[in-house]
C-alpha positions in Angstrom: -66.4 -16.3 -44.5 -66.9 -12.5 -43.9 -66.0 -13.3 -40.4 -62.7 -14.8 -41.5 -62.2 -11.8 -44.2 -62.2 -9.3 -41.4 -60.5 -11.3 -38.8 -57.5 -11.4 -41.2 -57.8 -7.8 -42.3 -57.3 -6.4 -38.5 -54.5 -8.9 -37.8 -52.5 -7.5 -40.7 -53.3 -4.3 -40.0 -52.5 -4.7 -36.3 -49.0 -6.4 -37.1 -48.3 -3.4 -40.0 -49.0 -0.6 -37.0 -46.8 -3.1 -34.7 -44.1 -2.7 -37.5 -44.7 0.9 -37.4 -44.1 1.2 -33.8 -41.6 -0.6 -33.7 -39.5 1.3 -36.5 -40.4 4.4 -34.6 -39.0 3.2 -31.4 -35.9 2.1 -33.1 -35.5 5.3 -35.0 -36.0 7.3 -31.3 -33.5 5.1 -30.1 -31.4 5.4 -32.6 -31.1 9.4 -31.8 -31.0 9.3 -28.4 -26.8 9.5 -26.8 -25.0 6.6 -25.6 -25.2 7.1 -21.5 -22.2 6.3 -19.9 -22.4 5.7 -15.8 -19.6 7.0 -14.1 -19.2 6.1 -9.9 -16.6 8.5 -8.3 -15.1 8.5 -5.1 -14.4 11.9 -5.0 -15.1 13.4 -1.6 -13.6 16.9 -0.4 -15.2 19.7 -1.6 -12.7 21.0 -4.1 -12.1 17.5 -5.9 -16.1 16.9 -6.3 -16.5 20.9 -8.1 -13.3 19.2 -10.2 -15.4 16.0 -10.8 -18.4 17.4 -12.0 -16.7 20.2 -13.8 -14.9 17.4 -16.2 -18.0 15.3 -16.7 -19.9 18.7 -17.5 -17.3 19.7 -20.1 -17.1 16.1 -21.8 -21.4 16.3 -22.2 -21.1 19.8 -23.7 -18.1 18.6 -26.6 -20.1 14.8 -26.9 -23.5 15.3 -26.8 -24.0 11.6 -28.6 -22.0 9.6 -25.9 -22.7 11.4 -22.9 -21.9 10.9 -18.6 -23.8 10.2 -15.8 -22.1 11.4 -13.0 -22.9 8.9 -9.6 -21.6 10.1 -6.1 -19.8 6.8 -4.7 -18.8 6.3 -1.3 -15.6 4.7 0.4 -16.6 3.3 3.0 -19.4 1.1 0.6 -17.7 0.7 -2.6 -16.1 -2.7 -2.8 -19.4 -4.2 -1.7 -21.3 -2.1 -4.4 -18.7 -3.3 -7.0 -18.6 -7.1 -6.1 -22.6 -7.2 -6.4 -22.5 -4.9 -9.8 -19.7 -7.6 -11.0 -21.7 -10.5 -10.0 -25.3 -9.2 -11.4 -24.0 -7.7 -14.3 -25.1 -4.3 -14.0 -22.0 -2.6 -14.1 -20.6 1.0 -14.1 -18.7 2.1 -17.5 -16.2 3.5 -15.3 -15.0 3.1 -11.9 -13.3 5.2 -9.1 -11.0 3.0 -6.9 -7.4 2.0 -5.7 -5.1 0.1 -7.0 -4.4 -2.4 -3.9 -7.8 -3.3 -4.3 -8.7 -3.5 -8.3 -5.7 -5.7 -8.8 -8.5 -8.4 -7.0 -10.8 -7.9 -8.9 -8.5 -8.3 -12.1 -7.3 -12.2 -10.8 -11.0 -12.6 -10.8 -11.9 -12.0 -13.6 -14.3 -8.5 -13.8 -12.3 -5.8 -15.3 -11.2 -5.2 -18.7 -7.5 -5.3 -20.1 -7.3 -1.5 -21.0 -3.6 -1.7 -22.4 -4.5 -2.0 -26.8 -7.0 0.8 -26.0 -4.4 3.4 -24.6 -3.3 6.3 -27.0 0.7 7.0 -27.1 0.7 9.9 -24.8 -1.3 8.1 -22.3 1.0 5.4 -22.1 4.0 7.4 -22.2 3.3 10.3 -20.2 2.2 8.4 -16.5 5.0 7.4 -14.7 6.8 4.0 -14.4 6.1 3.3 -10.9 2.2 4.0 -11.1 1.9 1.5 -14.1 3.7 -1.0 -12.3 0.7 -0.7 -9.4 -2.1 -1.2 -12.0 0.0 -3.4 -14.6 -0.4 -8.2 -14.8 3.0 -9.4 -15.7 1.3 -10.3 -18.8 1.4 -7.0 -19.4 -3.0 -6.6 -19.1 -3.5 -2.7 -17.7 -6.3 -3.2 -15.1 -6.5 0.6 -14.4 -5.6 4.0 -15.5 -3.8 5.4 -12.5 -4.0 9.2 -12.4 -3.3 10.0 -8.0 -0.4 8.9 -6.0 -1.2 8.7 -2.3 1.8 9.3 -0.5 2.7 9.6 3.1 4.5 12.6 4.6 5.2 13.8 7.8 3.7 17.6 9.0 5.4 19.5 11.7 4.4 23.0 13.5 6.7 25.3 12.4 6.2 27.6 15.8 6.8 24.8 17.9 10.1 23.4 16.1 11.6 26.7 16.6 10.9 27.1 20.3 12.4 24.5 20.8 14.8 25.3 18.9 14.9 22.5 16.3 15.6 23.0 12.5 13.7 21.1 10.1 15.1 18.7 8.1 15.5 19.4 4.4 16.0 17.0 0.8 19.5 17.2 1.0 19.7 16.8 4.9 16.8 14.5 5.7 16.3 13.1 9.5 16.6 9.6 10.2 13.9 7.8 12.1 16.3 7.9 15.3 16.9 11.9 14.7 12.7 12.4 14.2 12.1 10.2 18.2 15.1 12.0 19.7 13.4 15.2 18.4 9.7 13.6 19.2 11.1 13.3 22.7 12.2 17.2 23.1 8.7 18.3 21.8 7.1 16.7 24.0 6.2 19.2 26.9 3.9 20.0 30.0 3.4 23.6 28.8 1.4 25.0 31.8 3.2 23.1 34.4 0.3 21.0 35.6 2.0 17.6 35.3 0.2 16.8 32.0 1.4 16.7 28.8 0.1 19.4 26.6 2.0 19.2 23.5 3.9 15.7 22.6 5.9 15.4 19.8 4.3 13.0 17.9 1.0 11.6 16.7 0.8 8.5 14.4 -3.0 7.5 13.4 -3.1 3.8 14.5 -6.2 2.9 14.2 -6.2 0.3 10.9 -3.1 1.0 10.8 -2.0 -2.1 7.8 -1.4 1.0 5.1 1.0 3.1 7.3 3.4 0.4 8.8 3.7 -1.3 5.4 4.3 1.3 3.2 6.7 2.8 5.6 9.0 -0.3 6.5 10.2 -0.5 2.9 12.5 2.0 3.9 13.2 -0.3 6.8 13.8 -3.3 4.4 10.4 -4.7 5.5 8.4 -7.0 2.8 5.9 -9.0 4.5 5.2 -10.8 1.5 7.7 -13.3 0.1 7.9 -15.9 -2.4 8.9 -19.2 -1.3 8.1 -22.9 -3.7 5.9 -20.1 -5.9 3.4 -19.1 -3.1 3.2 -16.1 -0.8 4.1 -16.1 2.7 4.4 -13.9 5.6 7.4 -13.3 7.3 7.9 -10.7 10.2 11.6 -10.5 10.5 14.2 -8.9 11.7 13.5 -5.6 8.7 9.4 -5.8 9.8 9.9 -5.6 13.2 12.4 -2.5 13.3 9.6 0.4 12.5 6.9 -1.9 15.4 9.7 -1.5 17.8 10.5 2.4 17.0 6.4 2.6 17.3 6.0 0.8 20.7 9.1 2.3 22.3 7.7 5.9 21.4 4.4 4.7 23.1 5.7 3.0 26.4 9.3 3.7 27.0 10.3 7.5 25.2 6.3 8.5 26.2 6.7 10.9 23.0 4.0 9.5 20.7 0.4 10.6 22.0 -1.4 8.1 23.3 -4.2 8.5 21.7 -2.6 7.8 18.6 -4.2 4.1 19.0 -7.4 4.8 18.8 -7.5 7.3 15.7 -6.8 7.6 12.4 -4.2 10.3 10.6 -7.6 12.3 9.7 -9.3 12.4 13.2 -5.8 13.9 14.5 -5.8 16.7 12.6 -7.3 18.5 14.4 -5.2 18.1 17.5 -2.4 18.9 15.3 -3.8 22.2 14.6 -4.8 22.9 18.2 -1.1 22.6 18.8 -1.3 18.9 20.9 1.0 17.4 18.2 4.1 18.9 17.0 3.8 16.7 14.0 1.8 13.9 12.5 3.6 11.3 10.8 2.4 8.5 8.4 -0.6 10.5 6.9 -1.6 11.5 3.5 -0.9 14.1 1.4 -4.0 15.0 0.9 -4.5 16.2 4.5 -3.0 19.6 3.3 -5.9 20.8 2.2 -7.9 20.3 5.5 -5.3 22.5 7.3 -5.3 25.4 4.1 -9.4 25.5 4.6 -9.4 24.8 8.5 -6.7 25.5 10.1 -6.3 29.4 12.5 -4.9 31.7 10.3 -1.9 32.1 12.7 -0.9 28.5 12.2 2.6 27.8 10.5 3.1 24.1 9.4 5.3 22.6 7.1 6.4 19.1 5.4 9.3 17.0 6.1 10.9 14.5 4.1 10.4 11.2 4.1 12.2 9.4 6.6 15.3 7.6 6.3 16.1 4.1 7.2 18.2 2.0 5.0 16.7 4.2 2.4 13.8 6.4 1.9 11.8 4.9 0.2 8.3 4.2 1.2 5.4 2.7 -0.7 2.9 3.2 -3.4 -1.0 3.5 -3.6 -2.7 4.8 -6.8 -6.3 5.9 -7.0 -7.4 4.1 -10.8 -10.2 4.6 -13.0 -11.2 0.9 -14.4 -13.6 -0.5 -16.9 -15.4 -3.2 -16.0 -15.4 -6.5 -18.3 -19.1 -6.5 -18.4 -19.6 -2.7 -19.5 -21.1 -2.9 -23.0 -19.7 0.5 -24.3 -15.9 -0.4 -23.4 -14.7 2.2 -26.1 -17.0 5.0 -25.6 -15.8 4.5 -21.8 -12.3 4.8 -22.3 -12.7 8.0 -24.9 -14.0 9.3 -21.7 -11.1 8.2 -19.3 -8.8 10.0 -22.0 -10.3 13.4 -22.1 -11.1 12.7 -17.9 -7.3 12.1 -17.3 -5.8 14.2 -20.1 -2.8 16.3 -19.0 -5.0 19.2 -18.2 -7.5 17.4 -16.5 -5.1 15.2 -14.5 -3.6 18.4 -13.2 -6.7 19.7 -11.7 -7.6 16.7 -10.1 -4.3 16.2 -8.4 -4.3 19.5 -7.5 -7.9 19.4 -6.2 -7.2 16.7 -4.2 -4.2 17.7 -3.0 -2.3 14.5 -3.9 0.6 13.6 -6.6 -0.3 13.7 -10.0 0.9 10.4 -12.3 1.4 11.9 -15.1 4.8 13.2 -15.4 4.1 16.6 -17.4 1.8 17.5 -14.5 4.7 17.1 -12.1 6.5 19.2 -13.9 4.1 22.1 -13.4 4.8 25.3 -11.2 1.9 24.8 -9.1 3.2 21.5 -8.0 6.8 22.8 -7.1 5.7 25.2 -4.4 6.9 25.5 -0.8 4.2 27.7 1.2 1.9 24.0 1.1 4.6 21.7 0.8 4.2 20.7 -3.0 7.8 21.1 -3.3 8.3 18.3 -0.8 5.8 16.2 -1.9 6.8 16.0 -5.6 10.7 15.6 -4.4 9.3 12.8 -2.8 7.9 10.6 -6.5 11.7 9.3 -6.9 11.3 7.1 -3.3 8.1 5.7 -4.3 8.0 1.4 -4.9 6.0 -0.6 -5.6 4.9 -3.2 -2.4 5.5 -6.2 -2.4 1.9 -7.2 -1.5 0.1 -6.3 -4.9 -2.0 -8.8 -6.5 -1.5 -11.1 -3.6 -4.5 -13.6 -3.4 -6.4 -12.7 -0.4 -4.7 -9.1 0.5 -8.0 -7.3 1.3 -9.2 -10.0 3.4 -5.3 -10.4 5.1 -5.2 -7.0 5.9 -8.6 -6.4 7.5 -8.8 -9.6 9.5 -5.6 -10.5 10.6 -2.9 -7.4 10.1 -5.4 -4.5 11.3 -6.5 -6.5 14.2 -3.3 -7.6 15.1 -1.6 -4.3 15.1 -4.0 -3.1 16.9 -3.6 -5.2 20.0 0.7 -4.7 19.9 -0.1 -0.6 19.8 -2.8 -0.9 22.8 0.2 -3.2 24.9 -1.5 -6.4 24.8 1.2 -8.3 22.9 5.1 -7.9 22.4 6.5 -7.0 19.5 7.6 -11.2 19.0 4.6 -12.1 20.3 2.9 -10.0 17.3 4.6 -11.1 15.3 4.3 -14.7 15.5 0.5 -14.5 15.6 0.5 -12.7 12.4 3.3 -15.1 11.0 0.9 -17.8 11.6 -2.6 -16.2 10.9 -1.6 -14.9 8.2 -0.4 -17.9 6.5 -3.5 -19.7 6.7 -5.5 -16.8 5.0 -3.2 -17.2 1.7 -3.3 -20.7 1.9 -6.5 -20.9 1.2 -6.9 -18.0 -1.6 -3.3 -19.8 -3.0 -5.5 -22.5 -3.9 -8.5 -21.2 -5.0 -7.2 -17.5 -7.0 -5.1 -17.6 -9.8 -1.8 -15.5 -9.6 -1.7 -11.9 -10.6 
C-alpha cells in the first residue's frame, strides 16, 4: 500500500513538473519573433548591399516578425522551389520571374495575393507588369517590382568614325537601317584580312527570350488560340526577325560569329574591347557591368528599341510570391509592402540597373538620365506588352526542350529558316498537347 502511496505521489508530481515545463516552453515561445525566410535572387554586387540593406532595416522597425535573409541562385531555383512546394517546407517569400511563377500558380502552390494589397500598392505599379503576374480571374500570383527590358548598346567612338549618327526617340532606326549600319561597322581594322570590329553581336546561345520578345514588334506570336487550346505557329510575322538574324550571319557577314555560341552577358566583354560596335537583344541590366568594368576611355550609349511594324517588344517581370503553404501569409506580405514600398522599389531598380514597376519610381530624376542611358530605357515602358505565351501550359518545358534547341541549330546553319520552322511547328505542338490535357488554364 505504501508502495502504491508513493508510486502515485511521484507520477503526479512528475506530470505537475511536465505541466510546468511545458507552460515555460510555451511562454518562451510565446516571446520569441515570428521568423520569416526570405530566398533572393539577387546577384550583382550593388543589388545584394540593396537586399540586405532592406531586410536589415525591416528587423530593426519589427523586432517581433522578423527576416531571414537566404542567398538563392538562378541557375537552381525552380528545382529548389518545386521540391519546397511538394514537401511543404516553403519560403515566406520568394524571388523569381514572372514567365515562370505563372506555372506554378496553374498548379496550385502560390497564394492569391490580390485582398491582401494596400491601395497604393495596387495603384501605383503599372498596368502592363500586373497584367504579367495577374489569372483572368483576377488572382495576383506575384508582386512585380523589375521590368527586364531589352535594348541595344552601341560604341559611341566607333559610330562616329564611321560616321553614323545614332538614332534617337523621335527618329528611331528600323531593323533594315540597324543591318545596313551593322554592315558599315563591320571592318578589318589592321588590314590583315580579318575582321576586327563587326557591327553586331546578338547572344544566341538560349536564345527563346530574345527572338520572342523582340518579334512582337515584328507581329510575331508564336502562341495562338485555336478550338480553346494553344498552338504554335511560325508564320510569315515569326519568321521575319529569323531571317534578318540568319542573313546577318551568312549573307551580310555583319553579325559576329560567335554570337551562336554566347549569351548577351559573355559578350560584353568583347563589346568593351571594341570587337562589337553594338550588342543587341540584351538586358538592361548589363549597364552596370560596363559603369564598374568597362576602360575609362570607353563611350557607349543606348539606342531605341527597334522598329518593325511597331516598337514594341516584350515583357519579363522579376516577382516576389508567397507560397500557398507558408503559414505566416500576412506577416509575409507586411514584409513585401515595406520591401517594395516606393522607396525601396527605387533602390532596387536602381541597384539592379533595371526598370522599376512602380510608376512614381519612374518618375524619378535618377531614372531620366542620359550619361547611362536611363533616359532611354524609361522612354522605352510605353512599348512594353505583354506575350502572348504567359501562363501557357508547358512554357518552361517548350522553351528549353524544343525552342532553345531548335534555334540553336537554324543560328549554327544546320536548318533553313522553313525547315526550322516546321520542326518547331510540329515539336512544339506535341509538348502542349500533353500539358493541354493534364494543366488547367491560366
Amino acid at each position: 500500500m505504501r508502495s502504491l502511496t508513493i508510486l502515485i505521489s511521484c507520477i503526479v508530481v512528475a506530470s505537475l513538473l511536465f505541466l510546468f515545463v511545458f507552460n515555460q516552453k510555451t511562454e518562451d515561445r510565446s516571446d520569441q519573433p515570428t521568423k520569416l525566410r526570405f530566398v533572393s535572387l539577387a546577384w550583382q554586387e550593388q543589388a545584394l548591399a540593396t537586399n540586405h540593406s532592406i531586410v536589415d532595416e525591416w528587423n530593426a522597425l519589427h523586432p517581433e516578425i522578423q527576416v531571414d535573409y537566404v542567398q538563392g541562385s538562378w541557375n537552381s531555383i525552380y528545382d529548389y522551389l518545386i521540391t519546397s512546394f511538394e514537401t511543404g517546407d516553403v519560403p515566406d517569400v520568394f524571388h523569381y520571374e514572372s514567365g515562370i511563377i505563372v506555372d506554378f500558380a496553374v498548379r496550385g502552390y502560390l497564394t492569391n495575393l490580390a485582398p491582401m494589397l494596400s491601395d497604393d500598392t495596387k495603384h501605383d505599379i503599372l498596368d502592363i507588369a500586373w497584367s504579367s503576374v495577374t489569372r483572368s480571374n483576377g488572382e495576383v500570383v506575384g508582386i512585380p517590382f523589375l521590368i527586364e527590358s531589352l535594348v541595344t548598346l552601341y560604341n559611341r567612338d566607333a559610330f562616329e568614325q564611321a560616321r553614323i549618327v545614332a538614332p534617337t526617340a523621335s527618329n528611331p532606326w528600323t531593323w533594315d537601317e540597324l543591318m545596313s549600319n551593322a554592315k558599315h561597322l563591320t571592318k578589318d581594322i589592321d588590314g590583315d584580312g580579318n575582321i576586327d570590329q563587326w557591327g553586331v553581336g546578338i547572344g544566341l546561345r538560349s536564345s527563346a527570350n530574345i527572338i520572342m520578345n523582340l518579334s512582337i514588334s515584328f507581329g510575331g506570336s508564336y502562341f495562338y488560340k485555336e478550338n480553346n487550346a494553344y498552338v504554335v505557329r511560325v508564320g510569315e510575322p515569326e519568321r521575319k526577325l529569323l531571317n534578318v538574324i540568319h542573313r546577318s550571319l551568312y549573307y551580310d557577314n555583319s553579325a559576329a560569329p560567335s554570337s551562336i555560341g554566347q549569351t548577351g552577358a559573355n559578350m560584353l566583354p568583347g563589346f568593351m574591347s571594341g570587337k562589337f560596335a553594338m550588342l543587341v537583344g540584351i538586358g538592361a541590366w548589363a549597364r552596370q557591368q560596363l559603369v564598374e568594368n568597362a576602360p575609362k576611355s570607353f563611350r557607349w550609349g543606348v539606342i531605341p528599341p527597334l522598329k518593325a511594324e511597331n516598337q514594341n517588344t516584350g515583357i519579363s517581370t522579376q516577382t516576389l510570391s508567397i507560397p500557398k503553404k507558408s503559414k505566416r501569409q500576412k506577416e509575409a506580405m507586411a514584409f513585401i509592402e515595406f520591401m517594395l514600398n516606393s522607396q525601396n522599389a527605387a533602390r532596387l531598380a536602381k541597384s539592379d540597373w533595371m526598370l522599376p514597376a512602380r510608376k512614381s519610381c519612374l518618375a524619378m530624376k535618377e531614372f531620366n538620365t542620359s550619361p547611362d542611358g536611363w533616359d532611354v530605357v524609361t522612354n522605352g515602358v510605353r512599348f512594353l506588352k505583354t506575350g502572348s505565351w504567359l501562363g501557357v501550359p508547358g512554357y518552361v518545358e517548350w522553351k528549353s526542350r524544343v525552342v532553345n534547341p531548335m534555334l540553336q541549330e537554324l543560328f549554327a546553319n544546320r536548318l533553313s529558316v522553313d525547315e526550322a520552322a516546321r520542326r518547331i511547328e510540329v515539336e512544339s505542338n506535341i509538348v502542349l498537347q500533353r500539358h493541354q490535357m493534364r494543366d488547367p488554364q491560366w
